[in-house]
C-alpha positions in Angstrom: 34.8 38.7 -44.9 37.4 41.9 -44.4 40.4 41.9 -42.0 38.6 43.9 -40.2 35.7 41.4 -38.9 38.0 37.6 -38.9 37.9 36.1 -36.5 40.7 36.1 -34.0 42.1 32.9 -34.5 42.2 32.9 -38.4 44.3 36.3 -38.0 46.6 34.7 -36.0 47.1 31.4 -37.8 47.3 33.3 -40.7 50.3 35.4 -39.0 51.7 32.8 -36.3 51.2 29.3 -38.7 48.6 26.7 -37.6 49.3 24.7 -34.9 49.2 21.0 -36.6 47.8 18.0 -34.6 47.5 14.3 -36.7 43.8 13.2 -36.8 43.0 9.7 -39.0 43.3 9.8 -42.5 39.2 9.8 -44.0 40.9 9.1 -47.6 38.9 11.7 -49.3 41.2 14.2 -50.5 44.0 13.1 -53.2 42.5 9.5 -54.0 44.7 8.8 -56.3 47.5 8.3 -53.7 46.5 5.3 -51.8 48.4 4.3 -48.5 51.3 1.8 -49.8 54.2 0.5 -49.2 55.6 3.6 -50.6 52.8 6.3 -50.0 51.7 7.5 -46.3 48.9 9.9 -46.6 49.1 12.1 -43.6 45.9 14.4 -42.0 46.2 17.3 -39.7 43.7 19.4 -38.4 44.7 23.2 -36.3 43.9 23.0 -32.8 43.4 26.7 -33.1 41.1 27.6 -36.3 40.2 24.3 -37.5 42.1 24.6 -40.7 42.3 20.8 -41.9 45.5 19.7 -43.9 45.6 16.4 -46.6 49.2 15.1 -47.7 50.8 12.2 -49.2 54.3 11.6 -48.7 56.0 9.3 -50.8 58.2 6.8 -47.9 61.3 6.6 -50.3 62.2 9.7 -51.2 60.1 11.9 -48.6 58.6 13.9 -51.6 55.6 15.5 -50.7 52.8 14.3 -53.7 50.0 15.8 -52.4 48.2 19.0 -50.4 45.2 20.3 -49.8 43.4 22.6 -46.9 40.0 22.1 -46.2 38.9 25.4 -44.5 36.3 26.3 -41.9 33.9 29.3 -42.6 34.9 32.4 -42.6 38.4 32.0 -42.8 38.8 33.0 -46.7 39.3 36.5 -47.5 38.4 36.1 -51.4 38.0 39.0 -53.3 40.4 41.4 -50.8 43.8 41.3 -51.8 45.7 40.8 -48.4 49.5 41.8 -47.9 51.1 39.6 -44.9 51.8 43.4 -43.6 48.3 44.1 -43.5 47.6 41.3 -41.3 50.5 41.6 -39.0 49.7 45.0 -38.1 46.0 43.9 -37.9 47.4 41.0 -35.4 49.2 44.0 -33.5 46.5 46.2 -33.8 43.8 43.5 -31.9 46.7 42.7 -29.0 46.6 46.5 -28.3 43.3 46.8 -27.8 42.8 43.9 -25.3 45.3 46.3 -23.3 47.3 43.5 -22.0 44.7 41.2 -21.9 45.1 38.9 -24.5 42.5 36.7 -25.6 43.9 35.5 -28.8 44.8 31.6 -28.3 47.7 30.3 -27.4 
């Protein structure tokens, strides 16, 4: 995958952040922290690209312990070093073509 052909949305969570919504906890990721009274494990997937994000956040000092993405096909760009420029100006670059007519999420 280049920056070229990804997909709209993964450009723009990539540029704008994911938009976060809670969805229940499956308990896969990070095992090793169990919900406790001192542990809350917390799962989020993006309501734009998909992007699903595992965390465990200890209650009594709000350390996070834990992260980990699971992404959705496509969105990796492995093996093509990527600046944050390069995909800002790729974000631009996709809003001036639609020639006001954006079709990127909101």
């Amino acid at each position: 995958m280049s920056i070229k052909t990804i997909d709209a949305e993964f450009v723009e969570c990539r540029v704008r952040r994911h938009r976060w919504d809670p969805i229940p906890d499956d308990g896969g990721h990070g095992r090793k922290y169990k919900e406790s009274r001192s542990v809350r494990r917390l799962t989020m997937r993006c309501e734009r690209c998909h992007c699903v994000r595992h965390e465990a956040w200890n209650k009594i000092t709000g350390d996070i312990l834990f992260v980990a993405y699971d992404y959705p096909e496509g969105y990796s760009l492995s093996g093509e070093e990527v600046k944050p420029w390069d995909l800002r100006r790729e974000y631009l670059l996709r809003l001036d073509r639609l020639d006001g007519k954006i079709k990127l999420s909101r």
